[in-house]
Structures are given as structure tokens and as C-alpha cells.
C-alpha positions, 0 to 999 in steps of 0.5 A: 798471389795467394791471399787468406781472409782469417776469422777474428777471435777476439768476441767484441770484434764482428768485422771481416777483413774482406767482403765477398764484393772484396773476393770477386774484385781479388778473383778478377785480378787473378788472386787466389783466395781463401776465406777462413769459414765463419770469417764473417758470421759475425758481420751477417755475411754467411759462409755462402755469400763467400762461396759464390763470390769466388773464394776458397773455403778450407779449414787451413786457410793460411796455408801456404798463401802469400799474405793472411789478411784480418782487421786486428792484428794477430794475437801470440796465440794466433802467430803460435798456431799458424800450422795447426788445425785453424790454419 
């Protein structure tokens, strides 16, 4: 299984969908993961603290995983742009 953690766009929310915790727990049941990088910059979980716990980091997360997890669902222009460069 292939799993994307996306960054939220929307600037009053500083969650992330997964925490690095969250990647090594995924890693250990075999799932590929992805973090989308500065998915979590806005809850003070640096782009390292992803990368040591496991994940991918790629710019085009999304592509060609399973399942794109986030805390708010996607906006029209996040579901109009999933093959483009933030994907």
C-alpha cells in the first residue's frame, strides 16, 4: 500500500495529517509513505524529523499512491491539480 500525507492550504490550519510517530508505525506495516515536504511546518515538525522516521519526500507525493491522507478535506482546487507540480 502506498499512502500520501498532503500539506494543508488552508493558513488557519497548523495540523498535519500524520506525525513522524504516525510514518514509523506505517514503515513497520509495510506501507510506503510519503510526506508532501512542509507538510508539517506549521505544527513544528520539520521536514527532517519526517525523513528520519521513514517517509518519502517527493514533491509529487500523491502520485500514484493508494490513498492521500489530510485533516481538511480537499478544496476544488486541490482535487483539479492532483497531476500537477504540488502533487
Amino acid at each position: 500500500m502506498k499512502i500520501a500525507v498532503a500539506k494543508e492550504i488552508d493558513p488557519s490550519e497548523p495540523r498535519v495529517a500524520a506525525s513522524p510517530d504516525t510514518v514509523k508505525k506505517f514503515k513497520a506495516l509495510g506501507v510506503d509513505i510519503a510526506v508532501e515536504p512542509g507538510a508539517g511546518l506549521k505544527s513544528g515538525l520539520p521536514d527532517s524529523e519526517f525523513t528520519a522516521a521513514g517517509r518519502h519526500r517527493q514533491c509529487r507525493c500523491a502520485q500514484g499512491r493508494d490513498i492521500i491522507i489530510k485533516v481538511k478535506r480537499p478544496e476544488a482546487s486541490e482535487l483539479a491539480s492532483t497531476s500537477e507540480a504540488r502533487w
